[in-house]
C-alpha positions as CSV (number, residue, x, y, z in Angstrom):
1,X,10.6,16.0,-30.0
2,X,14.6,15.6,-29.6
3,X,17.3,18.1,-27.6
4,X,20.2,19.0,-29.7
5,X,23.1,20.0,-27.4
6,X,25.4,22.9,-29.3
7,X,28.4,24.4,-27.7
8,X,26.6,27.2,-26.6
9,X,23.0,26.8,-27.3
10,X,20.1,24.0,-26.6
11,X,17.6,23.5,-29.5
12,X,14.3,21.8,-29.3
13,X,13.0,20.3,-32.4
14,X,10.0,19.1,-33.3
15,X,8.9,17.5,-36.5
16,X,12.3,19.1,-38.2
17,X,11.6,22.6,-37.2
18,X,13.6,24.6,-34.6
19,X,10.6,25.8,-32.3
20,X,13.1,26.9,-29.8
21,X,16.5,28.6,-29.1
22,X,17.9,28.3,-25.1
23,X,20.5,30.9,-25.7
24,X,23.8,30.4,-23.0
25,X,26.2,27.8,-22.0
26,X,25.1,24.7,-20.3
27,X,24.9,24.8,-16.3
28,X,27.8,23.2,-14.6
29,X,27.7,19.1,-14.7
30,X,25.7,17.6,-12.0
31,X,28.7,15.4,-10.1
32,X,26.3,12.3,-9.5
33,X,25.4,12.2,-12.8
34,X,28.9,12.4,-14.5
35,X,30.4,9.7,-12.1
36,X,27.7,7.0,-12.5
37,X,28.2,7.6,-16.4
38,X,32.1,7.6,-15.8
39,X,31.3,3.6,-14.4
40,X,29.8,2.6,-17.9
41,X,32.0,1.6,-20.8
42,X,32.8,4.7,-23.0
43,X,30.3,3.9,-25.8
44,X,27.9,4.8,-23.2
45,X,29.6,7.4,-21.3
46,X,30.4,9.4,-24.4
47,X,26.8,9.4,-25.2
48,X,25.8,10.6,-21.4
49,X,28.2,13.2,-21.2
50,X,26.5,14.8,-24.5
51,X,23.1,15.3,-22.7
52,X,22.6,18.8,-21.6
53,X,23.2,19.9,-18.7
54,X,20.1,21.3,-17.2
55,X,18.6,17.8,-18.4
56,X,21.8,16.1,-16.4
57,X,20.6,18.0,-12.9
58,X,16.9,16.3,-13.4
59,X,17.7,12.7,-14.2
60,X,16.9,10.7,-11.4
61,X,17.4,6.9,-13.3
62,X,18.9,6.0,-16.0
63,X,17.5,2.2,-17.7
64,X,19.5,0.2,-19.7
65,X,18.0,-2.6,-21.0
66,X,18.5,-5.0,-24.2
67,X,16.7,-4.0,-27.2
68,X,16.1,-0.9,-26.1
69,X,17.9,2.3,-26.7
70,X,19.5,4.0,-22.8
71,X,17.0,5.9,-21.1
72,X,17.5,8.3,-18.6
73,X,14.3,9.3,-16.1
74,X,13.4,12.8,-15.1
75,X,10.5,13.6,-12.5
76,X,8.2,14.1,-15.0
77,X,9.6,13.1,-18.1
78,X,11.6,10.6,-19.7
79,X,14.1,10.8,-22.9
80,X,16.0,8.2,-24.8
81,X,19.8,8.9,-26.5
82,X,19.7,8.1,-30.1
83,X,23.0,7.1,-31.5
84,X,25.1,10.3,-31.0
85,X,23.9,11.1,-27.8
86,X,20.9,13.3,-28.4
87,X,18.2,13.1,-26.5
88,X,14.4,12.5,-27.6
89,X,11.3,11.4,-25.9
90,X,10.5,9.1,-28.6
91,X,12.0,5.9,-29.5
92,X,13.4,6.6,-33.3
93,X,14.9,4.5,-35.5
94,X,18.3,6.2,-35.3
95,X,18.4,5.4,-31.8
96,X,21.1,3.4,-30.3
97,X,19.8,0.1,-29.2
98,X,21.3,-2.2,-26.4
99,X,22.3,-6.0,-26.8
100,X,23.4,-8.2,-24.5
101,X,27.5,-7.9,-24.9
102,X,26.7,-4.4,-24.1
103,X,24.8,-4.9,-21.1
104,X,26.7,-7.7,-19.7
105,X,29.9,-5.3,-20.0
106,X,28.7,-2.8,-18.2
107,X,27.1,-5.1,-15.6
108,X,31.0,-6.4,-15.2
109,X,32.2,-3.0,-14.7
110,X,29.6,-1.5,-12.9
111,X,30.9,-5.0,-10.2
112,X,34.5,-3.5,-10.8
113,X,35.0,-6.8,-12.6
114,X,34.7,-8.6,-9.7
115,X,31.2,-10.4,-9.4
116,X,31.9,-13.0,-6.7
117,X,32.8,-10.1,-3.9
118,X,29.3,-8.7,-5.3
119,X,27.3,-12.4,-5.2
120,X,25.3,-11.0,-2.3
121,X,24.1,-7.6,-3.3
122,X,23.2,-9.4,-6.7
123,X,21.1,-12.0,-4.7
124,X,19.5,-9.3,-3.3
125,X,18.8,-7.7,-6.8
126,X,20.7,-4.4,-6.5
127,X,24.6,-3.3,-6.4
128,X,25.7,-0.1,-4.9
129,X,28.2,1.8,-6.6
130,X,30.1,5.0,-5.9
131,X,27.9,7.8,-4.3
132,X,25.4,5.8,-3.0
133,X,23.9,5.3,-6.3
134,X,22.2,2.1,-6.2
135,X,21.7,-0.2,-9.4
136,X,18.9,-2.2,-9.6
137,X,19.5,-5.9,-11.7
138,X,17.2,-7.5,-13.6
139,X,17.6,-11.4,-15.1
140,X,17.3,-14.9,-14.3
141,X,17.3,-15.9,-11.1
142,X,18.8,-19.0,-9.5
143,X,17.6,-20.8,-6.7
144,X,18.7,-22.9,-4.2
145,X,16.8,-24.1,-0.6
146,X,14.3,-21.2,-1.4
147,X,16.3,-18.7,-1.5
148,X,17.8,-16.8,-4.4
149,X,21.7,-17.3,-4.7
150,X,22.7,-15.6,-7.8
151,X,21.4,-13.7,-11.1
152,X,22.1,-15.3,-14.4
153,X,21.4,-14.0,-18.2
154,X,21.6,-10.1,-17.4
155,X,18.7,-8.3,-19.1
156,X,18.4,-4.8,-17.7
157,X,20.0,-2.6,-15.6
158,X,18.2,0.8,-13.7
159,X,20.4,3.1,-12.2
160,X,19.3,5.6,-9.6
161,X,21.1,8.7,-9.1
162,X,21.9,9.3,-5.1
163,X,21.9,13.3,-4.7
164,X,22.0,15.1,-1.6
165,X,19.9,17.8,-0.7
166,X,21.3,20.1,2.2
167,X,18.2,21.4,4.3
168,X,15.2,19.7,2.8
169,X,14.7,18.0,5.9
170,X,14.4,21.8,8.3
171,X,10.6,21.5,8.3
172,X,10.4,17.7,9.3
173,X,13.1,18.5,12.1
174,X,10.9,20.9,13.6
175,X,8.3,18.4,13.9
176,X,10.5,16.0,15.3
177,X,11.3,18.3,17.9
178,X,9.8,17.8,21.0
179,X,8.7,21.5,23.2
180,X,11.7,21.7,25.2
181,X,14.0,21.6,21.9
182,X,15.9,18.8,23.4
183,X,14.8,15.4,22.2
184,X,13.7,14.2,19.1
185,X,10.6,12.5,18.5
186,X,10.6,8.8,17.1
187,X,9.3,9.1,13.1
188,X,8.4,6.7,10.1
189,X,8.9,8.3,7.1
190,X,6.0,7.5,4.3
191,X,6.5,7.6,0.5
192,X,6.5,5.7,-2.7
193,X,10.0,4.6,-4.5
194,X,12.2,7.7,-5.8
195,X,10.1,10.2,-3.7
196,X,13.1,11.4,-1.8
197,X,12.9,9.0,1.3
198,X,16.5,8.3,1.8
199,X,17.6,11.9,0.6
200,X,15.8,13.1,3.7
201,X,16.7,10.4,6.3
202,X,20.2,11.9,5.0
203,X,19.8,15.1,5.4
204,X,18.1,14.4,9.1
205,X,21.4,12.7,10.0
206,X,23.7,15.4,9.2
207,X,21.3,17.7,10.9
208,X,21.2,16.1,13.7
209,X,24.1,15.2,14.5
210,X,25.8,18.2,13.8
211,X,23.1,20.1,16.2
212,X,21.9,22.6,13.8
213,X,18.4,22.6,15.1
214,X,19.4,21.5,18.7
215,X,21.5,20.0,21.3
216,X,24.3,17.7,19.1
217,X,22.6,14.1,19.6
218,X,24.6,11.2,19.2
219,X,23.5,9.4,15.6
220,X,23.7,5.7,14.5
221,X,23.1,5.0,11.0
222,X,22.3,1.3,10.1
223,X,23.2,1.8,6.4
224,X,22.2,-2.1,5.2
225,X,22.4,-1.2,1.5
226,X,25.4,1.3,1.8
227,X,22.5,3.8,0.3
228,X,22.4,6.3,3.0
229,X,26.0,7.0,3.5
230,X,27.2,5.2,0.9
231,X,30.7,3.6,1.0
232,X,33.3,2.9,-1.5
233,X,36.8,2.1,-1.4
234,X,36.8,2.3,2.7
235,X,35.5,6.4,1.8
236,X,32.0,7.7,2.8
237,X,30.4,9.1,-0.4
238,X,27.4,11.5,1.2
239,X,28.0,13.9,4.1
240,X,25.9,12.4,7.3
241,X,27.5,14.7,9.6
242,X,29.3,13.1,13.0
243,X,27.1,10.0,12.9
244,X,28.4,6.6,13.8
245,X,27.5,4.6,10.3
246,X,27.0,0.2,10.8
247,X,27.5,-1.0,6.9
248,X,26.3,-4.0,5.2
249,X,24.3,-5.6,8.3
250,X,20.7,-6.2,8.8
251,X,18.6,-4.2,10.9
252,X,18.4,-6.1,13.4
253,X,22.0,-7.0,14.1
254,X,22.5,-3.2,13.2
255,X,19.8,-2.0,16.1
256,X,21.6,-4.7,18.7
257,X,24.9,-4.0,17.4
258,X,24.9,0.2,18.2
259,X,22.5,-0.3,21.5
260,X,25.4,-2.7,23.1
261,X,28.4,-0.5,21.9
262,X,27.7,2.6,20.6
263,X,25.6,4.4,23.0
264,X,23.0,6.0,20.3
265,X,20.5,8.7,21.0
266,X,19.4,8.3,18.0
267,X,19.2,5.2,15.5
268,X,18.8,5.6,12.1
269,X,17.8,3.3,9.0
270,X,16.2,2.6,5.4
271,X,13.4,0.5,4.3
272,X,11.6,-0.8,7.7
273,X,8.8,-2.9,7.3
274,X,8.9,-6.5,7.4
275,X,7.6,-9.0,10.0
276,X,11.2,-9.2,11.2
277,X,11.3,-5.4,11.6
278,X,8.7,-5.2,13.9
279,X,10.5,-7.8,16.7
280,X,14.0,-5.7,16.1
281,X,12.0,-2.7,17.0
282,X,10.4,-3.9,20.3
283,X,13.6,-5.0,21.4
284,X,14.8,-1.6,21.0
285,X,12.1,0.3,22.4
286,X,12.7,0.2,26.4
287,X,16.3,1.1,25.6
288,X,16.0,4.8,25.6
289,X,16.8,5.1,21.8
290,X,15.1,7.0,19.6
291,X,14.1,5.7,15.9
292,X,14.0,7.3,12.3
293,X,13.1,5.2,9.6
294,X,11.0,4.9,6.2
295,X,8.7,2.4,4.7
296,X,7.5,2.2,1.2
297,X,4.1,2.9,0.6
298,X,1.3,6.0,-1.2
299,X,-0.4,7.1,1.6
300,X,-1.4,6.8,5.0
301,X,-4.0,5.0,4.1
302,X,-2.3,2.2,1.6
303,X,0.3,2.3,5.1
304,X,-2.3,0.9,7.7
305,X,-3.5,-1.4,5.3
306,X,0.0,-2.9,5.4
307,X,-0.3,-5.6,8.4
308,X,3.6,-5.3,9.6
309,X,2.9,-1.3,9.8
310,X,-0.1,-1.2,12.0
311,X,2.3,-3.6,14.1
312,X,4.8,-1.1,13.7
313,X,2.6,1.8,15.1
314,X,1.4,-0.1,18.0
315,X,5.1,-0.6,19.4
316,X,4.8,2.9,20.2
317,X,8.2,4.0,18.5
318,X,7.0,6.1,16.0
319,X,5.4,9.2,17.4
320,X,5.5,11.2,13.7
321,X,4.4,10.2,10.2
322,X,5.7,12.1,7.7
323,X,3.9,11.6,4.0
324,X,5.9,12.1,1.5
325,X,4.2,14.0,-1.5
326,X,5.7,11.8,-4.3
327,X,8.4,10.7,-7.3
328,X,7.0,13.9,-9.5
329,X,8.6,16.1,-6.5
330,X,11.5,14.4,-4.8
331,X,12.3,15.3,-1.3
332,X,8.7,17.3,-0.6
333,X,6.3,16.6,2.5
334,X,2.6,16.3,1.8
335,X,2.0,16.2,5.4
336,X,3.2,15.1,8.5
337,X,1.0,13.4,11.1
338,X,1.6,13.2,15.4
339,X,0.7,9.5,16.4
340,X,-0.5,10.5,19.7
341,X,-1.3,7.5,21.8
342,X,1.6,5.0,22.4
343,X,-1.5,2.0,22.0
344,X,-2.9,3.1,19.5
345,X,-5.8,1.0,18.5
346,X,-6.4,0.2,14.8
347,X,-9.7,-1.4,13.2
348,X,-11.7,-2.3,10.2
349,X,-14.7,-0.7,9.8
350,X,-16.4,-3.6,7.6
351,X,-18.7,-1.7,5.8
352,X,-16.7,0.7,4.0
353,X,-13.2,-1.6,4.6
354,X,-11.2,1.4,5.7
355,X,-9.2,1.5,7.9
356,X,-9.5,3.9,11.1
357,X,-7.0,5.1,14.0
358,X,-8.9,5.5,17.1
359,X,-7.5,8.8,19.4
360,X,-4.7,8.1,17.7
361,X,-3.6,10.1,14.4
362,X,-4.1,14.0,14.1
363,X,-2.9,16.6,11.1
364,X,0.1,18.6,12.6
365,X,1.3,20.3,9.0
């Protein structure tokens, strides 16, 4: 099956034969998607700008890897460019196949040429580049005391498109809402990778900050990967509202940092979940501070199998769960749960080897 982009039409082909005509021009270029391809060398970004624009708004990564031709992700589908920027969903033999020159170029330019003022996002395994967009880096790692220093021998690249998405978070904000409308209620935020996780802490940020739902509440975000605000060039990328943003600094030092200085109501972050988190989080929790945060995982079920976030619920400091319904719908609540005991007791039922919440989890949505 491959798109052919005309001036004014889209075809779809299959097996040689036009099986359909999409008469009208193409929708207006999605910006995230024309400024990540903007960062890649032109041999590349001549090819992404020829994918068609309804296809452009839906493309939530795009893979580069060597010896394979560019990909680019959808929800529910995935398409590779062959070598005059058509796309297909099979791999053809006219299609344009990466080597490592290539790759190491754009690697170099996606680090504005710069790799040492990068060394420790790439240690990390990810660089953030304009827009939030975060690109994920693939190679050989090198190690030194235990820890990884650096990332040799560039293989692949995966780019994931940052988008906003004004209102998506207007149902969760209702939830977070306690009865008098006036404070909002501490919430972990559930999902797998690419399900929308950081578009919504976003969009809960700029909501509630701005006081569109309630009372203006003062907002610190602890952006650690630059993902949720997103800075480059000294310029915030994504609209967070009037929140105070803390770049580039762990959670931790983030959490003490705003508490001390800032005066939060509210403290925002990405990615919670480690043993570490869980000590940052008691610190914080006679303070008076509200917290709004995500973790990776399926379910609520794959979450309380996760030791660090039963620890997590028993601090008390998350009083909503909100399930996020998955990558195939970015941005969509499954449901959202109201942790209603501060202790709430966890166990193993040894039989079955699930695990229960005792008087403490009930279905609000």
């Amino acid at each position: 099956m491959l798109y052919f982009p005309r001036p004014s039409h889209i075809y779809l082909i299959k097996k040689g034969e036009v099986v359909l005509k999409i008469s009208g021009r193409p929708s207006k270029q999605t910006k995230a998607f024309c400024e990540v391809a903007l960062v890649l060398n032109n041999d590349l970004s001549d090819l992404f700008f020829r994918v068609p624009d309804e296809i452009k708004e839906k493309v939530q990564e795009i893979r580069l890897r060597i010896g394979c031709p560019p990909m680019i992700c959808c929800a529910k589908e995935s398409f590779f460019l062959d070598s005059k920027g058509n796309i297909t969903d099979q791999v053809m033999s006219n299609c344009k196949c990466l080597d490592k020159e290539n790759i190491e170029e754009n690697f170099k330019r996606i680090c504005n040429y710069s790799l040492y003022s990068h060394q420790e996002e790439i240690a990390s395994g990810y660089i953030t580049i304009k827009g939030g967009c975060r690109v994920g880096v693939c190679g050989t790692a090198v190690v030194e005391n235990g820890k990884i220093s650096a990332m040799h021998n560039i293989s692949s690249l995966n780019i994931r498109i940052a988008k906003q998405s004004f209102k998506c978070a207007d149902k969760v904000l209702e939830e977070l809402l306690n009865n008098d409308q006036e404070e909002i209620l501490g919430t972990l935020i559930v999902g797998e990778p690419a399900c929308g996780k950081t578009t919504l802490l976003r969009d809960l940020a700029r909501q509630i900050s701005t006081g569109t739902k309630s009372r203006r509440k003062n907002v610190t975000i602890i952006d650690e990967r630059f993902e949720i605000a997103g800075i480059l060039e000294e310029n915030w990328q994504n609209n967070v509202g009037l929140c105070d943003i803390l770049s580039n600094i762990s959670k931790g030092a983030g959490m003490l940092r705003a508490i001390r200085s800032l005066s939060p109501e509210i403290l925002i972050c990405d990615e919670i979940g480690g043993s570490e988190d869980v000590c940052h989080v008691k610190q914080i929790l006679n303070s008076g501070v509200k917290l709004i945060s995500s973790i990776h995982s399926g379910s609520l079920e794959e979450l309380l199998n996760k030791e660090s976030a039963r620890e997590l619920l028993k601090t008390g400091a998350f009083e909503n769960i909100v399930i996020m319904r998955g990558r195939e719908t970015p941005g969509e609540v499954e449901k959202i749960y109201r942790v209603s005991d501060k202790n709430v007791e966890i166990f193993r039922n040894d039989d079955a080897n699930i695990l229960h919440v005792l008087d403490g989890i009930s279905g609000v949505s």
